[in-house]
C-alpha positions as CSV (number, residue, x, y, z in Angstrom):
1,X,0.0,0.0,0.0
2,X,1.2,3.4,-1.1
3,X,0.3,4.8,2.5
4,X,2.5,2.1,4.6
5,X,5.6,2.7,2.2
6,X,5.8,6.2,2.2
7,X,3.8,8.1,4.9
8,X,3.4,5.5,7.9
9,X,6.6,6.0,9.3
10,X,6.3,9.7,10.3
11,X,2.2,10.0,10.1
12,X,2.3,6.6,11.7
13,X,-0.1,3.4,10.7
14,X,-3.7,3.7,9.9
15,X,-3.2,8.0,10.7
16,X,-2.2,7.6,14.2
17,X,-0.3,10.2,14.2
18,X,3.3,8.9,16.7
19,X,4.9,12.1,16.8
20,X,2.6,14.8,17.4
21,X,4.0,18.1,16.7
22,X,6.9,16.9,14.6
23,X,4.4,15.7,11.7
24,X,0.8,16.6,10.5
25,X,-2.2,14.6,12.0
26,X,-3.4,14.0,8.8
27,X,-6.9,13.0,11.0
28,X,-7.1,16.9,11.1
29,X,-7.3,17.1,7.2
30,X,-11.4,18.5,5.9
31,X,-12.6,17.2,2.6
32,X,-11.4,21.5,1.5
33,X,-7.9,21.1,2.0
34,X,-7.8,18.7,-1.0
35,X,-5.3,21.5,-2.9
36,X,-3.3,22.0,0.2
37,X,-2.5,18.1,0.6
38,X,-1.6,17.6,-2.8
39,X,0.9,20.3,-3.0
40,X,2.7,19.4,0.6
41,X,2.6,15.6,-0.8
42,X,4.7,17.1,-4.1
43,X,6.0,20.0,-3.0
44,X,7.3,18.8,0.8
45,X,6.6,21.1,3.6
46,X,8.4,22.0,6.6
47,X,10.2,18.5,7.4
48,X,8.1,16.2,5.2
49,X,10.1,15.7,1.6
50,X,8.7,16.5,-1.8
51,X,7.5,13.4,-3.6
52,X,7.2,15.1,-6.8
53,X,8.6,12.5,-9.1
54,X,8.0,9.7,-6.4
55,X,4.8,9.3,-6.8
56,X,2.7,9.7,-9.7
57,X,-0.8,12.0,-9.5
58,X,-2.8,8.7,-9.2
59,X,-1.0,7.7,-6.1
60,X,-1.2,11.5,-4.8
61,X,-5.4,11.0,-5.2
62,X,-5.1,7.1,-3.4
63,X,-3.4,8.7,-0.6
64,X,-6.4,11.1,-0.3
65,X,-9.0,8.6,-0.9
66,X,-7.7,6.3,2.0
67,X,-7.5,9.4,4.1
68,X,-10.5,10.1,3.5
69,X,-12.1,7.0,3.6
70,X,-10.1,6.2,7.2
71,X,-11.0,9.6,8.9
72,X,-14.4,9.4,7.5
73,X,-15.3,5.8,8.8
């Protein structure tokens, strides 16, 4: 899963966020910031790296889509 091999090990597994105030609870993302995830995924922000030429756009939107669909369950 795209989630567990790039983002777990800061944002921690399944969003529990294991080092708060060091990384972004991404729990605290609303269905609005859609723009503002996609451009810290690609464009990095603060500590978190850019992934821009990581990860394709399609893995960008599965990473929102299992946020979503985690936060929202």
């Amino acid at each position: 899963m795209i989630y567990d091999s790039y983002c777990a090990s800061c944002h921690g597994v399944e969003l529990n966020n294991t080092a708060p105030g060091v990384t972004f609870d991404l729990r605290r993302l609303r269905t609005d910031e859609h723009p503002r995830f996609v451009s810290s995924v690609l464009n990095g922000k603060n500590q978190m790296p850019p992934w821009r030429g990581v990860l394709e756009m399609e893995q960008v939107e599965a990473l929102w889509a299992y946020i979503r669909a985690t936060v929202d369950r």
